[in-house]
N, C-alpha and C positions, 0 to 999 in steps of 0.2 A: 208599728215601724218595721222597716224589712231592713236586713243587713245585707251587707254587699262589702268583699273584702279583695284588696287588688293587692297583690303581692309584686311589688316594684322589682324587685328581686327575683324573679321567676321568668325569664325573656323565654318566650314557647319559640317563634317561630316570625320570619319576619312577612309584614304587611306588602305583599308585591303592589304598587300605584295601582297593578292595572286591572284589578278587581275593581276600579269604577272607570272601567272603559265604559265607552258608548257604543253605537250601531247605528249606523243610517243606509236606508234601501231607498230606492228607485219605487216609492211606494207612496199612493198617492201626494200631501204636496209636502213632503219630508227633504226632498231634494229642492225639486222647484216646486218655488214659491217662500220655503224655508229655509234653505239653505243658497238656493243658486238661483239669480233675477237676469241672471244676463250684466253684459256690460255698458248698454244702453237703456237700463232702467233709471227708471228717475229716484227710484231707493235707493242711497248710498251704500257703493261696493265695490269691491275691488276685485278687479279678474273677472266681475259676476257675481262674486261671493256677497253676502251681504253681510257689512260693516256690523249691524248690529247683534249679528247673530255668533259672529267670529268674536267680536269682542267679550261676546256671554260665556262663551264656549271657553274662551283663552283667561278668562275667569275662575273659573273651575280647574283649572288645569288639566283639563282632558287628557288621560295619560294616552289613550288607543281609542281609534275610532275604525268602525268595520263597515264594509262597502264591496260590491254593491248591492247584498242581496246576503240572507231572504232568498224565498225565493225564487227574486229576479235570477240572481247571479247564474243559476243552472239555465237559464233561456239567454244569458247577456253575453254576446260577441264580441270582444274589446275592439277587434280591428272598427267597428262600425262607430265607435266612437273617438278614434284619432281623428286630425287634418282639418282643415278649413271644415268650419261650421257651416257651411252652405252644402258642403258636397258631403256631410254625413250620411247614412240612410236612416230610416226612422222604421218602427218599428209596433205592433203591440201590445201591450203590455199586457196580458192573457193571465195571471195572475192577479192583477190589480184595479180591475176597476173597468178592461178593455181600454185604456185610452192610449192614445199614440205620443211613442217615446222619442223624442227626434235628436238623440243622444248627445246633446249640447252641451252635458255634463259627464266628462271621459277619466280617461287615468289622467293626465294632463291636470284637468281641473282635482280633480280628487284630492293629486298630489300636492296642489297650489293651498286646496285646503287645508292639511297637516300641516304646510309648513306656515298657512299663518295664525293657529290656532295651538301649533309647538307639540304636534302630538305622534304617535306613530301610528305609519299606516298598517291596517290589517284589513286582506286582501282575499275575496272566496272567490277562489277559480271554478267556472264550469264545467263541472263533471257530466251532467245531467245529459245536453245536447250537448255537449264540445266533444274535440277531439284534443290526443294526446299532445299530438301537434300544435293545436289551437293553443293551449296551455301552456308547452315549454316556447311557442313564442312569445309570449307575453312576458312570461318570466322572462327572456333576454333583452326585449323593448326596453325595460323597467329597469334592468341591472345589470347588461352589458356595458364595460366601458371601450372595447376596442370595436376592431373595425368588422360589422357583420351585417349582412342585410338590415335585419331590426333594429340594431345600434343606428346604422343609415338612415333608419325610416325616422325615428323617435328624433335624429338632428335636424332631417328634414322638415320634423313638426315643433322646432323651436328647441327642445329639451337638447343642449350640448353634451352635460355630462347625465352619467347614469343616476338612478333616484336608489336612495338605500329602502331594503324593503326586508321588513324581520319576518314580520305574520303575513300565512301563505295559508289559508283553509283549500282543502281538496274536495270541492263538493258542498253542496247544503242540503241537510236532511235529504238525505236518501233513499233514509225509509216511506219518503212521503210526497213532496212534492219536486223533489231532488231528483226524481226516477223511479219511488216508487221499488225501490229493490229490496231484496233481502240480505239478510248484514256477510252473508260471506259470498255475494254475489260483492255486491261494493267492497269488500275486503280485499279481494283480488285485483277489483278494477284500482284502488287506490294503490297499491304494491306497486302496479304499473305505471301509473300517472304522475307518481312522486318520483321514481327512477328517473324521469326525464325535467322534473323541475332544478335545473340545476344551481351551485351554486356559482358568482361571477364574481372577476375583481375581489374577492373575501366579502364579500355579499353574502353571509350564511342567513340558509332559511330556515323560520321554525314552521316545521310542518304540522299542520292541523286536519289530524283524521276526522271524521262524520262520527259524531257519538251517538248516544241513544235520544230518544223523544222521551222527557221525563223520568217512569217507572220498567221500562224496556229493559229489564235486566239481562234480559238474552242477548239482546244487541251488542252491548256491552263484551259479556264473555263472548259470541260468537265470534266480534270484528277481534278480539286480543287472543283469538288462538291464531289469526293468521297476520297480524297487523302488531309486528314487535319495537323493541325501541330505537331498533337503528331505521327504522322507514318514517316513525313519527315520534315527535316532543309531544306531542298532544293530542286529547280528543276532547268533542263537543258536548255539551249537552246543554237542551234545549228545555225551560220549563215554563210557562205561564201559568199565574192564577187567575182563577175563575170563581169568582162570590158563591154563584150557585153551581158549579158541579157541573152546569149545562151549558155544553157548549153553541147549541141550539137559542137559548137566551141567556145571554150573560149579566143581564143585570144593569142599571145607569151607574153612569160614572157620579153623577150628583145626587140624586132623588134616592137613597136606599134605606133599608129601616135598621134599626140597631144590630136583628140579627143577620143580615145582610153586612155589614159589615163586621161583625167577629166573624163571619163564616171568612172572610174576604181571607182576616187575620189565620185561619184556621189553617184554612187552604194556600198560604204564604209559605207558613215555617214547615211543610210539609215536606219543602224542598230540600232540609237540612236531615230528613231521615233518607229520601232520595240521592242525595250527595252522597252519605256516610256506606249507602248498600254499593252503590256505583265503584265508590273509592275501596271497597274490601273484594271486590270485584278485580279491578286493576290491581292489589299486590297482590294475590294468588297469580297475574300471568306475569306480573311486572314486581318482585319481591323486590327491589333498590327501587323503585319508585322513581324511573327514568322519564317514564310519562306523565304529563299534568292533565289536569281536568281544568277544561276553560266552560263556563256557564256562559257561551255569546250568545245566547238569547234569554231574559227573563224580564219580569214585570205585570204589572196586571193589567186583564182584557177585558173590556167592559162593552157592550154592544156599544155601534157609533152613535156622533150626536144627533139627533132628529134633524131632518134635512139636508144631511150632510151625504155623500157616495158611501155606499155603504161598502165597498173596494178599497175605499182610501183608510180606514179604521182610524179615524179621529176622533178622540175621547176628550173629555177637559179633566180636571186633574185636582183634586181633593185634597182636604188633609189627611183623608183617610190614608193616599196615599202616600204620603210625607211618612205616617206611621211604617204603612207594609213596606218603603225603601229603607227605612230604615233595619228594618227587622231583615229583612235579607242582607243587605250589606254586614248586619253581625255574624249571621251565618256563614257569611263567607270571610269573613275574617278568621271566627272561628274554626275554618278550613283551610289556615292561609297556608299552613304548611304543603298542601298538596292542591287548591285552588290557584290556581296562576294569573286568572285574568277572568274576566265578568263584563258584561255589556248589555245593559240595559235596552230594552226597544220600545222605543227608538229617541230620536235625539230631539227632533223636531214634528210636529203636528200628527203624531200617529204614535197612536198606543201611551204605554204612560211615559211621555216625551219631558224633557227638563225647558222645551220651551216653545211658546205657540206664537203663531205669527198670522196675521188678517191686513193685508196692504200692509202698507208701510208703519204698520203699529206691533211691536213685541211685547212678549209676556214672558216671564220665569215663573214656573210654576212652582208649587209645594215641594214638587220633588226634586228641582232643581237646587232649593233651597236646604236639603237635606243633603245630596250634595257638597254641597259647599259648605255644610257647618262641618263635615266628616274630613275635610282636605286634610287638617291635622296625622290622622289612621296614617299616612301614603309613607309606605315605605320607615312606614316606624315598626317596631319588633310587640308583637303582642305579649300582654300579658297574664299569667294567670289570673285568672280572676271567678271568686264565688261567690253567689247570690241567692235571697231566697226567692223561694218560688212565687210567683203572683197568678193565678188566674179568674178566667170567669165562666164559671159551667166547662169548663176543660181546657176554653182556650186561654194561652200564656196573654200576661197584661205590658210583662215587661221583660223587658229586655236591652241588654250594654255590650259594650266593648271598653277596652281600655290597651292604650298603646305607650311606648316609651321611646322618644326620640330626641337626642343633644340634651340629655337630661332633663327633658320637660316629657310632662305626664298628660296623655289627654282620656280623657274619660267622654265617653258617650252614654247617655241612658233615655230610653222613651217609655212610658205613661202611656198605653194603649186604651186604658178604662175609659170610659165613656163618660161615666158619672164621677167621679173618685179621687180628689189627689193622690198622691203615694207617699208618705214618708220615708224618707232614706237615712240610714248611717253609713256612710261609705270610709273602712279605714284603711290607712295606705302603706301599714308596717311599720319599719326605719323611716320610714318617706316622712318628713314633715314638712307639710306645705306653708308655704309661708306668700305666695305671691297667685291667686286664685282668678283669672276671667273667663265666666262665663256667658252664653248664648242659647238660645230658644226658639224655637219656632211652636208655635201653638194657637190656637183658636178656640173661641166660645161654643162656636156649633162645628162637628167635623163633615159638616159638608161645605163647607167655606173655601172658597178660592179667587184666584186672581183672574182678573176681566181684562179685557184692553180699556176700558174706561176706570176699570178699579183696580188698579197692577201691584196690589202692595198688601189685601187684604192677608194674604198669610205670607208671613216674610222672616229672617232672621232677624232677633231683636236681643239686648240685651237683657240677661238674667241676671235678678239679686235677692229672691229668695232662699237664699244657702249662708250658713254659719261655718268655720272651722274652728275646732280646739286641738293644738297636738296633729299627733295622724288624722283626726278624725271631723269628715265633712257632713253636716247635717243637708239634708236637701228638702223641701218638701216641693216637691214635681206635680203641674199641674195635671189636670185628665189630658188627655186626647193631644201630649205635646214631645218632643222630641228636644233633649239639651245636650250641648256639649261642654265641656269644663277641661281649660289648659291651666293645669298647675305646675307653680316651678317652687324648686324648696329653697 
């Protein structure tokens, strides 16, 4: 039996929402097709949006969603996507697949989206190809409310008043596909570029500098000798896992053998010594810890599906990963003090997405459902909490969080083993629960997932394998399953 002990009493630091932000790019059919149908499709939607995906979305409570890139955003023009849809220009999309982008989904729609899925927008301006100018006008299109060219232009394209707009990224990977720069080449180029993001109407922006790719610890210190905290609230950083190491063959998202998957697990929580070197990084320039670390990009890569564009990087969605979302979302929790925000890639049909769409049939995947059993976490105050160790051949089996919010306690815990229940003792101090509901998502075999013909083989379900006596919650946790437990005393 493993113990695990949550000290109710110990409030470390609180849960910002938006560490389960999302991310959606202009990448193959993430946008269209899964998100945007137009307004004369015969899919139900509104504005274009499709009904059913908005309503998935607004499900979750999507705290932030980020757009449009990726690394679209360093090649994307805003102006070319305002104004009558007939007179946009189109484009191609040389990043993704070559196909032609005929920009029918703009800041206009973007916006339409946050507001019917209740989320906020965050926004990567083009550093890459843009210019200074291109930039600071967008920003006034977006959040002037008086009278000014751009303010003119945005009423003329229906938008009356200004759109409030917090998250502002300056660029995307820079080091890479952003431009390909070196970090005090882009250090200086963003110094300049933020200078003219300005702020309107009390429209204040959080500026988001280009952080490191993964282990880049240079990056890191090079951009924060010249990139301080009155130019930015924040830097990026970007990590994905990879089963095998290779990013030449990554591996299927379905068909993998056992050790193929702890490697998956291995190569997850790696992220959380990556964090921790990152973040000792940042107080030696930044000692008050003025600047946050935002993760908008992570998740796991798995080659695409067979027959699919291999541009479009469509994967389907396992329990395995049900398990690895969840283990990063603890890691960032247990980061929450200096993690700000987090967004998985991507939202819809690319990469490990919370939800897939084929014509007019949808799907919530594993990891969607992981998601939404953790909504509880959002903006509640973490807690201490110690556990013992579980592995297998080195890699951890498990792993929890626990939060405290209007005086209810939620507890997360996943079962990584393959083979194995877990036994648990979980005790809660002073805390004595007296009113317990819990939920599980789990499967027989962890390559299990939802179809458009079978939408529900891995899904949240209620749990009642668990006893309480006093503080103390017995659990026994199946293999290969992810619970949560909201208890009130």
């Amino acid at each position: 039996m493993k113990n695990i002990s949550v000290n109710v009493n110990a409030k470390l630091s609180l849960i910002n929402k938006n560490i389960f932000g999302h991310f959606s790019e202009h990448l193959g059919r993430c946008i269209y097709e899964g998100i945007y149908v137009g307004e004369s499709s015969s899919i139900p939607n509104t504005k274009g949006i499709r009904d059913d995906v908005a309503d998935a979305l607004r499900q979750l409570e999507v705290p932030v969603l980020r757009w449009p890139g990726g690394c679209f955003a360093d090649e994307y023009h805003w102006m070319d996507g305002i104004g009558k849809k007939s007179g946009r220009k189109k484009m191609i999309n040389t990043h993704w697949g070559g196909v032609t982008e005929d920009n029918s989904f703009g800041t206009h729609e973007f916006f339409d989206l946050c507001e019917l899925i209740g989320c906020e927008p965050y926004i990567a301006g083009n550093l890459g190809s843009g210019t200074v100018q291109e930039m600071s006008q967008w920003i006034e299109y977006m959040t002037f409310g008086g009278k000014s060219p751009m303010s003119d232009l945005r009423k003329k394209n229906g938008r009356e008043e200004p759109w409030k707009l917090k998250y502002f990224g300056i660029g995307n990977e820079s080091w890479g596909c952003g431009g390909n720069m070196r970090p005090q080449y882009y250090a200086d180029l963003y110094r300049q570029y933020q200078t003219y993001c300005r702020n309107y109407d009390g429209n204040e922006l959080y500026k988001v500098a280009c952080g490191p790719n993964a282990d880049d610890y240079n990056w890191t210190e090079e951009l924060l000798k010249i990139v301080k905290p009155w130019h930015t609230k924040a830097i990026s950083l970007h990590y994905y896992t990879i089963p095998t190491g290779d990013w030449g063959k990554k591996g299927d998202a379905v068909e993998f053998t056992d050790e193929e998957y702890y490697n998956t697990i291995k190569n997850a929580v790696k992220i959380d010594e990556i964090i921790t070197r990152h973040l000792d990084i940042m107080s030696a320039y930044d000692p008050k810890h003025e600047i946050g670390l935002i993760v908008d990009e992570w998740g796991n890569w798995f080659d695409v599906e067979k027959g699919t564009n291999p541009g479009f990087l469509y994967q389907q969605n396992t329990m395995r990963d049900a398990v690895t979302a969840a283990f990063n979302l603890d890691i960032f929790i247990k980061h929450s003090d200096r993690v700000v925000m987090a967004n998985i890639a991507q939202a819809v049909n690319v990469l490990q997405s919370v939800i897939l769409t084929e014509g007019e049939k949808m799907v919530k995947t594993p990891t969607y459902h992981v998601f939404d059993l953790y909504r509880p976490h959002m903006e509640g105050e973490k807690l201490f909490i110690c556990a013992d160790s579980s592995d297998k051949d080195g890699v951890p089996t498990l792993s929890c969080s626990a939060s405290v919010k209007d005086d209810t306690v939620f507890f997360t815990v996943t079962n990584a083993d393959l083979n194995n229940d877990e036994e648990l003792e979980v005790t809660f101090g002073d805390f004595m629960p007296s009113k317990i509901k819990a939920e599980i998502i789990t499967a027989d075999d962890i390559h299990e997932h939802n179809t458009f013909d079978s939408s529900e083989n891995v899904t949240v379900n209620k749990f009642e394998n668990f006893a309480f006596n006093g503080n103390k919650l017995k659990i026994k946790l199946p293999k290969s399953s992810v619970a949560g437990f909201t208890i009130k005393q």
